[in-house]
N, C-alpha and C positions, 0 to 999 in steps of 0.2 A: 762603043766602049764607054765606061764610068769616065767623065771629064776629072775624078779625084783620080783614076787609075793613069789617064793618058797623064795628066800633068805630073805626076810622081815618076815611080821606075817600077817597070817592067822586064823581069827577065827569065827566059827561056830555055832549058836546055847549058846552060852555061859548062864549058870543060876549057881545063887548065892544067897542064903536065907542067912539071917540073923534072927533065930528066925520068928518070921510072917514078919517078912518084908523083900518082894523079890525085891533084890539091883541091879541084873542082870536078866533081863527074856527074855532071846532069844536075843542076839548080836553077830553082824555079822557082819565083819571088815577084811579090808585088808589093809595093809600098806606095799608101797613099800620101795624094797633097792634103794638107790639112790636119794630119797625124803623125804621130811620132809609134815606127814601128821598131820592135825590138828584136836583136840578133844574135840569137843566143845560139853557143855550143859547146861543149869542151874544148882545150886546145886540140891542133892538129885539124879540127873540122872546118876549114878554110875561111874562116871568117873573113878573117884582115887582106887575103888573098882576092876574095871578092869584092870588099872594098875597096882595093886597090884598082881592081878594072870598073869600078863603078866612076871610080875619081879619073881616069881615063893615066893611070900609071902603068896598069900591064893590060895588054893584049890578051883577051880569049882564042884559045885553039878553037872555040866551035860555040855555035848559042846567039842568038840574041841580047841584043838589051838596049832600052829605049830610056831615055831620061828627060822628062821634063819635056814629053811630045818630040825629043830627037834623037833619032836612030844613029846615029854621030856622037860616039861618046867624046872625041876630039869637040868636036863643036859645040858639045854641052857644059864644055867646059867652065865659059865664063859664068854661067848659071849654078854652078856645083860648086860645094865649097866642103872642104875635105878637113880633116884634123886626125892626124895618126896618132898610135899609143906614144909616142914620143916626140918628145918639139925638137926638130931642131932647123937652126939657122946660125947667121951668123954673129958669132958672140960677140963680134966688137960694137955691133949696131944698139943701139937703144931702143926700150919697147917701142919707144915714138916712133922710132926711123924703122922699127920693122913693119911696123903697121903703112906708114907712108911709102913705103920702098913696093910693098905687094899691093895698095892703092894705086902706085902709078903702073905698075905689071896689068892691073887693071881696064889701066885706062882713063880713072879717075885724074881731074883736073887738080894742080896741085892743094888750090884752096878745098876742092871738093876732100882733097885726102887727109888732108890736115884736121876737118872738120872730124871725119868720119874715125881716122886713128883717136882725138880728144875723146867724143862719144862713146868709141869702143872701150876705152883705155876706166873710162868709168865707170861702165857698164861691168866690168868684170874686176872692180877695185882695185886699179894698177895704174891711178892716176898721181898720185904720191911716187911710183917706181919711173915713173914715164921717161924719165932724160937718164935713167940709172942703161949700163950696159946689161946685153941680155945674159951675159956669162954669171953675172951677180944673182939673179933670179933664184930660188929657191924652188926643187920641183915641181910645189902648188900652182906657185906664183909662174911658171914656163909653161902648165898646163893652159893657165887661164888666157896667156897671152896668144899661147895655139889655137884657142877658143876662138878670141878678136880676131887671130889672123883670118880663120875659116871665114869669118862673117865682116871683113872689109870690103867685098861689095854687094853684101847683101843678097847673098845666092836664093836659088829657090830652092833646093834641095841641099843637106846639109847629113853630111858623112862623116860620122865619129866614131873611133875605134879608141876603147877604153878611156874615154873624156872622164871619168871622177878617179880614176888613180893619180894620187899625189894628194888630193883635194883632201881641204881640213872639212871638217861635218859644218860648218856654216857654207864653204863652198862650196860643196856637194848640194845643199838645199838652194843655193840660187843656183847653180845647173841647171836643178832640175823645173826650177821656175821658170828660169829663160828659155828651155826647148821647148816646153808648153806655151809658154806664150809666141813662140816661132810660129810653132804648128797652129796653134788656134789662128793666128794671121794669116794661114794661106800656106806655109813652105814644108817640103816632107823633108823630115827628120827621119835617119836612118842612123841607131846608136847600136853598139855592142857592146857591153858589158859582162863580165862575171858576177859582179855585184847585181845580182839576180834583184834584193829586194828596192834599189835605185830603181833596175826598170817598174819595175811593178807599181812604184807612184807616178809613173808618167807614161806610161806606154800603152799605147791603146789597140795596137796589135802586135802578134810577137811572128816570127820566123826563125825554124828552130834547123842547123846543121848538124849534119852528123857524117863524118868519114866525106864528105867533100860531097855531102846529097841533102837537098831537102828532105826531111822528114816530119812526119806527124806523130805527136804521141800516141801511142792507141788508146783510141778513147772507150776499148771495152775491158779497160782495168777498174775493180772495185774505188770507187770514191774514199775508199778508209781513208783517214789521215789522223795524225797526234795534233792532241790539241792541250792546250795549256789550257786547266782551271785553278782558280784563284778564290780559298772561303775566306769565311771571315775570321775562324777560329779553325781547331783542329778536326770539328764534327767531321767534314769532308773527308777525308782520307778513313775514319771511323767508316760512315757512312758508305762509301763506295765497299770496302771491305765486306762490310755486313750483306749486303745486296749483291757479291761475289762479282764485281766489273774487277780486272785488271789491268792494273796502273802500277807505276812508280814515282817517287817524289819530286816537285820540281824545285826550283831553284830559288823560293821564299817557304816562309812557313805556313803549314796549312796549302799549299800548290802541291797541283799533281799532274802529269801526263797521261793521259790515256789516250787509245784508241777509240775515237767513234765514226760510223760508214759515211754521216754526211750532215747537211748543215738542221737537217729533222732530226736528227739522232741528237745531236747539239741540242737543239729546240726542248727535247723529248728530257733531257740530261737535268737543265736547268729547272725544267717545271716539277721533279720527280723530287729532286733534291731541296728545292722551296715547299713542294709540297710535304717532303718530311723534315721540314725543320732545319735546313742546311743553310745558312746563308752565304749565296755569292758574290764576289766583288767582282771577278772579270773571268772570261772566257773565252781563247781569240785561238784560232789555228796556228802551229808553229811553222813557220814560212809559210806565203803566197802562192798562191795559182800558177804564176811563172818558175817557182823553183819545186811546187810538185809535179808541173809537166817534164820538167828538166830531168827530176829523176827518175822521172817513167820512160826519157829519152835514153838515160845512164843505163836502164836494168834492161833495155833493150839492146845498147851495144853490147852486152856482157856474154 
């Protein structure tokens, strides 16, 4: 087996009832070391559910699952490092003392915890808050310290469910710089988000749920997709008119949406329109690869 596969997670067959409602039924997932994979579903399709038995918080009825080379999701533990949609601990502690408090949970030496909460507490701009209690935190500022918390001993494999809700768009851009720089280190990063185009600047494979099942997009859907073009004047929208393509207007002057099959058709668009005298400024598909697999996942539940 891939030594990027054995040292990440591998899972099998996974199933999870809740009472009559089955939350997992049959997931099957691999995530390497060295990349950060993406977890994408609507709600209901057991995301958080499977993270939770990845982070070794609930028991699977049935399945497999191997982390970081151990079949012991108990024992993978101190190698895992988890961060749920929501922080919580206790309000009276301080970001400092929550970071040192799960340092020594650890195992870390107290100077080693000290060190490592300072570190963390900068890493994720929360070194001005450090002696402040956590109840003062501001959503952003509780997410990021959930961040630190996951990463106080430096897991190999690191488990985020909704890690940029709360996040102001400067925090959101170093999220996304520090799971990349995780992963290019060596540790598998395994995030879920809704915020479909987050994943898409960092995510180098995706796994996609649906109804508590792996699933794959079918990939014998036509490539169409809308694409945003951008002229320089109003020729554009003339132009396209004249040559009978349909479109409608976007959202600057002179921008239109249209339908084209694929990135030659694009190619085919721009040289057609330079060639008659059209000038373009920009041309970029509207959402990413991960949110038009996503709603080829959607028109499939439907």
């Amino acid at each position: 087996m891939d030594d990027e596969v054995t040292a990440g997670i591998r899972v099998s067959g996974l199933r999870r009832a809740f009472g009559r409602v089955q939350a997992l039924d049959g997931v099957d997932l691999t995530a390497r070391a060295g990349a950060v994979t993406a977890l994408v579903g609507p709600n209901g399709s057991g995301k958080t559910t499977l993270l939770l038995i990845l982070a070794g918080l609930l028991v699977p009825d049935a399945g497999e699952v191997q982390i970081a080379g151990l079949d012991d999701v108990s024992a993978a533990r101190a190698r895992t490092g988890w961060m749920p949609d929501a922080f919580g601990t206790w309000d009276s502690l301080t970001a400092r003392e929550v970071l040192t408090t799960f340092g020594a949970a650890y195992r870390l030496s107290r100077p080693a915890a000290d060190a490592r909460a300072a570190e963390l507490l900068a890493t994720v701009h929360l070194t001005e808050f450090a002696d402040r209690p956590a109840s003062v935190l501001s959503r952003g500022q509780k997410q990021r310290l959930g961040l630190a918390r996951a990463l106080v001993h430096s897991p190999d494999v690191l488990l985020l469910d909704e890690p940029a809700s709360g996040l102001d768009p400067r925090s959101r851009v170093d999220l996304r710089v520090l799971l990349r720089r995780l992963a290019d280190e060596g540790a598998t990063v395994l995030v879920s988000s809704h915020v479909l185009s987050e994943l898409e600047e960092m995510a180098d494979d995706a796994v996609f749920l649906s109804r508590g099942r792996t699933v794959v997009p079918s990939s014998d859907r036509p490539s169409r997709r809308t694409w945003h073009v951008r002229g320089l004047t109003d020729a554009l929208p003339a132009w396209l008119t004249s040559v009978g393509a349909d479109w409608r207007p976007g959202d600057h002057p002179g921008s239109v949406l249209l339908e084209i099959d694929d990135d030659e058709g694009a190619a085919r668009l721009v040289a057609d329109a330079v060639g008659a005298g059209v000038p373009i400024v920009s041309l970029h598909p509207v959402g990413g690869a991960l949110e038009h697999a996503y709603l080829a996942l959607e028109e499939e539940r439907r």
